[in-house]
C-alpha positions in Angstrom: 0.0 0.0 0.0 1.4 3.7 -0.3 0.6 6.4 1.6 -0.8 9.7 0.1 -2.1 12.8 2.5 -5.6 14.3 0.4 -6.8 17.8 1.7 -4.2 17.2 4.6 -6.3 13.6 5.2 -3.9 10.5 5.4 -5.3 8.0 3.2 -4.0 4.3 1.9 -3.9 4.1 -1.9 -3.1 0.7 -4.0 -0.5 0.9 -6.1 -0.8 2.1 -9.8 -4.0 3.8 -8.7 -4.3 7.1 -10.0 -5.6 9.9 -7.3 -9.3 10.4 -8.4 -9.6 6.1 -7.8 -8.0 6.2 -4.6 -10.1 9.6 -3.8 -13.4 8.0 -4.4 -12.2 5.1 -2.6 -12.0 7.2 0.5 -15.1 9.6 -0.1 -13.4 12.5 -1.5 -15.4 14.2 -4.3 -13.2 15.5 -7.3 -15.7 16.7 -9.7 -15.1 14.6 -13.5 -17.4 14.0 -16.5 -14.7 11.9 -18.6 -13.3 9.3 -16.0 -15.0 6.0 -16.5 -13.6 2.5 -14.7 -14.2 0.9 -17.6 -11.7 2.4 -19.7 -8.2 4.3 -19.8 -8.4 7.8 -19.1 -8.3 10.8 -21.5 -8.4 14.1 -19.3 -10.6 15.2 -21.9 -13.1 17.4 -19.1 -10.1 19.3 -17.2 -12.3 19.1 -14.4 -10.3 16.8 -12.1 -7.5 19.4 -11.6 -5.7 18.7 -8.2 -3.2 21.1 -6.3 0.5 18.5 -6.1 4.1 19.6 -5.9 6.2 19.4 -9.7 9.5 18.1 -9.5 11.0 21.3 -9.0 8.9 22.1 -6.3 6.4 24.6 -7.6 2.3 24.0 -7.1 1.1 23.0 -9.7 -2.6 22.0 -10.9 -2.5 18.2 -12.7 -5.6 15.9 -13.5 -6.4 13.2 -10.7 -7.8 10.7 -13.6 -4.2 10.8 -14.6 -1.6 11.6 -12.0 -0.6 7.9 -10.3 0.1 7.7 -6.9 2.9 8.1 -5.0 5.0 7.8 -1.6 3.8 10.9 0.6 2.3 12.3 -2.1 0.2 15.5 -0.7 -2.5 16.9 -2.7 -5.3 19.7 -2.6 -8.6 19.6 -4.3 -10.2 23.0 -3.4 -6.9 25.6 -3.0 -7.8 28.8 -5.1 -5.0 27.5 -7.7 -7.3 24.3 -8.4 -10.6 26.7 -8.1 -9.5 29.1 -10.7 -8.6 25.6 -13.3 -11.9 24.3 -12.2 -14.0 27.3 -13.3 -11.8 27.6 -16.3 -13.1 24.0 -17.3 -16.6 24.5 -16.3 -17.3 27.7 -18.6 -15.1 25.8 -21.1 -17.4 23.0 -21.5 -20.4 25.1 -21.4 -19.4 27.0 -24.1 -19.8 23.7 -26.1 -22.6 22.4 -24.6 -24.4 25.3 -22.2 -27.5 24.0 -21.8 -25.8 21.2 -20.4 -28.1 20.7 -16.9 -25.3 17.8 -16.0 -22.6 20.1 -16.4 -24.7 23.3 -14.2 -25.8 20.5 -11.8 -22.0 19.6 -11.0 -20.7 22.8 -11.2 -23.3 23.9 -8.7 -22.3 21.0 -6.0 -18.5 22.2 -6.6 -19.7 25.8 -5.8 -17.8 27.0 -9.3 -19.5 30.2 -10.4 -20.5 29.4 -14.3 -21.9 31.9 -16.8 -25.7 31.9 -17.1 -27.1 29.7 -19.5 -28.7 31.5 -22.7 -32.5 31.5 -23.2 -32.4 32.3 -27.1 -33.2 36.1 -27.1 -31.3 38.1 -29.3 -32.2 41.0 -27.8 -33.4 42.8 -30.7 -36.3 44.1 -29.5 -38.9 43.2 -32.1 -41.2 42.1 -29.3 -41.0 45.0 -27.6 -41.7 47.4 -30.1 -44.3 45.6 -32.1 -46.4 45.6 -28.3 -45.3 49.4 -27.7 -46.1 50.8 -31.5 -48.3 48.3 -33.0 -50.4 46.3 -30.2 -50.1 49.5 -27.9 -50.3 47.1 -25.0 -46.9 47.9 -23.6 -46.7 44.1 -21.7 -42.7 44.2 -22.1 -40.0 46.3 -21.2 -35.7 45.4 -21.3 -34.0 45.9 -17.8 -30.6 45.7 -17.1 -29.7 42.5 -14.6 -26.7 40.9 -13.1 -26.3 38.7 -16.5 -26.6 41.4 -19.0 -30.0 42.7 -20.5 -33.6 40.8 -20.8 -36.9 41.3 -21.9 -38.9 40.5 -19.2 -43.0 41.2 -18.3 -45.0 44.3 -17.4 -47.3 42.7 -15.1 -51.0 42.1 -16.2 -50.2 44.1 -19.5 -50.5 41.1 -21.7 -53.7 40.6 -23.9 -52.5 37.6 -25.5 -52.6 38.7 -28.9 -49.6 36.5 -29.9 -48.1 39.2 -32.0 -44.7 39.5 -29.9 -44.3 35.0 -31.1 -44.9 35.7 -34.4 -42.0 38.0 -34.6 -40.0 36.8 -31.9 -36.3 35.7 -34.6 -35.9 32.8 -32.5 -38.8 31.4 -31.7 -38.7 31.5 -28.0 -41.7 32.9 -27.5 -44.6 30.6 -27.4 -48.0 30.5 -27.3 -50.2 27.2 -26.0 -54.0 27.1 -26.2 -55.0 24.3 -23.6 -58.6 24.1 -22.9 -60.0 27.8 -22.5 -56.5 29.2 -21.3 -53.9 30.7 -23.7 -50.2 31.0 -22.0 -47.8 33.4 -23.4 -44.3 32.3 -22.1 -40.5 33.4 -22.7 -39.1 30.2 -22.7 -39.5 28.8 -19.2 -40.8 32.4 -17.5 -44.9 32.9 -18.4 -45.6 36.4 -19.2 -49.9 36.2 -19.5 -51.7 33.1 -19.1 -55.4 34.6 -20.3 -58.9 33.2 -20.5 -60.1 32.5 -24.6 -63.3 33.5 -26.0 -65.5 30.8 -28.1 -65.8 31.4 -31.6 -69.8 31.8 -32.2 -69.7 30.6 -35.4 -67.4 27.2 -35.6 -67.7 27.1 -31.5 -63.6 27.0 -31.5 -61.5 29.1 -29.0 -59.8 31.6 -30.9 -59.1 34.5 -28.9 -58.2 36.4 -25.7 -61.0 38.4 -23.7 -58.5 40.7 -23.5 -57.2 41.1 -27.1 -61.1 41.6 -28.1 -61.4 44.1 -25.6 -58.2 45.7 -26.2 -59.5 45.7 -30.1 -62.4 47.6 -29.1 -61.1 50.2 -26.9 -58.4 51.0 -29.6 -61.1 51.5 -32.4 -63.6 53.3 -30.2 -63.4 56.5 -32.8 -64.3 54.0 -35.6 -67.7 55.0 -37.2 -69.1 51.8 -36.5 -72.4 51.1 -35.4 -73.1 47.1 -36.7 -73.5 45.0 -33.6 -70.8 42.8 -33.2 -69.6 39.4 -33.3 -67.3 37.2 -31.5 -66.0 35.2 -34.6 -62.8 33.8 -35.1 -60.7 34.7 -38.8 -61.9 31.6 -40.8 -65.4 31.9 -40.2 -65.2 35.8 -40.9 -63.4 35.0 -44.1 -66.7 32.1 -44.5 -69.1 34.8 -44.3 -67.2 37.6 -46.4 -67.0 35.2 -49.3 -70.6 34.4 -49.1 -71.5 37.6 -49.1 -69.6 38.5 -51.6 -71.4 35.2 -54.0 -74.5 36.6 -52.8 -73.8 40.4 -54.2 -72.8 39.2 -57.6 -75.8 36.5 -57.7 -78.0 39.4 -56.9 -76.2 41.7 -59.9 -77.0 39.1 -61.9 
């Protein structure tokens, strides 16, 4: 057996071990996506950095699915050398793959402040300004946060009109219809989950209360004084074109 010290923890390793085996043999957690028992190691993660002495005597950081053990060996798996390697790995592999929730999830146990994963937005602001100058519902706004600039929700402004995800670039603004409840939603954050109105000519759900509402107010100066309708675009366009059969049957 040969003796290593681990975090300033004597420990018994076997020989030809390498220092993550004989770590996880004793309990001590190395963070490591590569390492597999099953077959030779690669170092490919960087994630299994360890704080050990180089032959000339200066600190270095070298990976434990690697390094073999040796006599009074001493290693360190959380000094601020290893730290600063084991952020640089994490952000490194999330650059590749950053909606990696294995990689976050690991990162997070090893306390390794990671950049924030993307949610898609481009931050061009079609969204916003087709609400603002178009819609006129003003439901979102860009702030300024800790991870750069969003668009986020002004509360209870959302009509559900759908206009914002029919823009959005990159599609990560969705609309879902389920039962008699549209949700709008920026990927995982909802911005208006509103109750639908029932077509009353095809019986379908086909829009918000409070687009039709919002429709109304907006064209309140409109000379209009026909009684109206809750009907949804197809059945409009039904009845146009019938009535538009019926005026030239009638010129006839």
């Amino acid at each position: 057996m040969i003796d290593i010290i681990i975090d300033d923890k004597k420990i018994c390793a076997r020989e030809n071990q390498t220092i993550l085996q004989a770590a996880k043999e004793n309990g001590i957690k190395i963070p490591h996506l590569c390492f597999h028992p099953a077959l030779k190691p690669s170092g490919s993660c960087k994630l299994c950095g360890v704080e050990v002495a180089s032959p000339t005597g200066k600190q270095v950081v070298m990976l434990s699915c690697i390094l073999k053990v040796k006599e009074n060996l001493k290693v360190k798996t959380n000094s601020e050398l290893v730290k600063a390697k084991r952020e640089k790995a994490f952000n490194k592999l999330l650059q590749m793959a950053p909606d990696s929730t294995r990689i976050r999830t690991l990162a997070k146990q090893f306390n390794v402040a990671v950049t924030p994963p993307p949610n898609g937005c481009i931050r061009c602001r079609l969204c916003i300004r087709v609400c603002n100058e178009i819609v006129k519902a003003k439901a979102l706004k860009m702030v300024k946060t800790q991870t750069g600039s969003r668009v986020v929700p002004n509360p209870g402004c959302c009509i559900g009109c759908g206009t914002c995800a029919n823009l959005c670039p990159t599609n990560i603004i969705k609309i879902v219809d389920q039962g008699s409840v549209r949700t709008v939603s920026i990927k995982q954050e909802i911005i208006g989950q509103l109750p639908l109105e029932r077509c009353e000519g095809c019986g379908n759900m086909f829009a918000t209360s409070n687009f039709l509402k919002h429709v109304e107010e907006v064209n309140l100066t409109h000379p209009d004084t026909k009684e109206h309708h809750k009907l949804c675009p197809s059945c409009i366009k039904l009845m146009s074109n019938r009535a538009i059969t019926e005026r030239e049957r009638i010129k006839k």
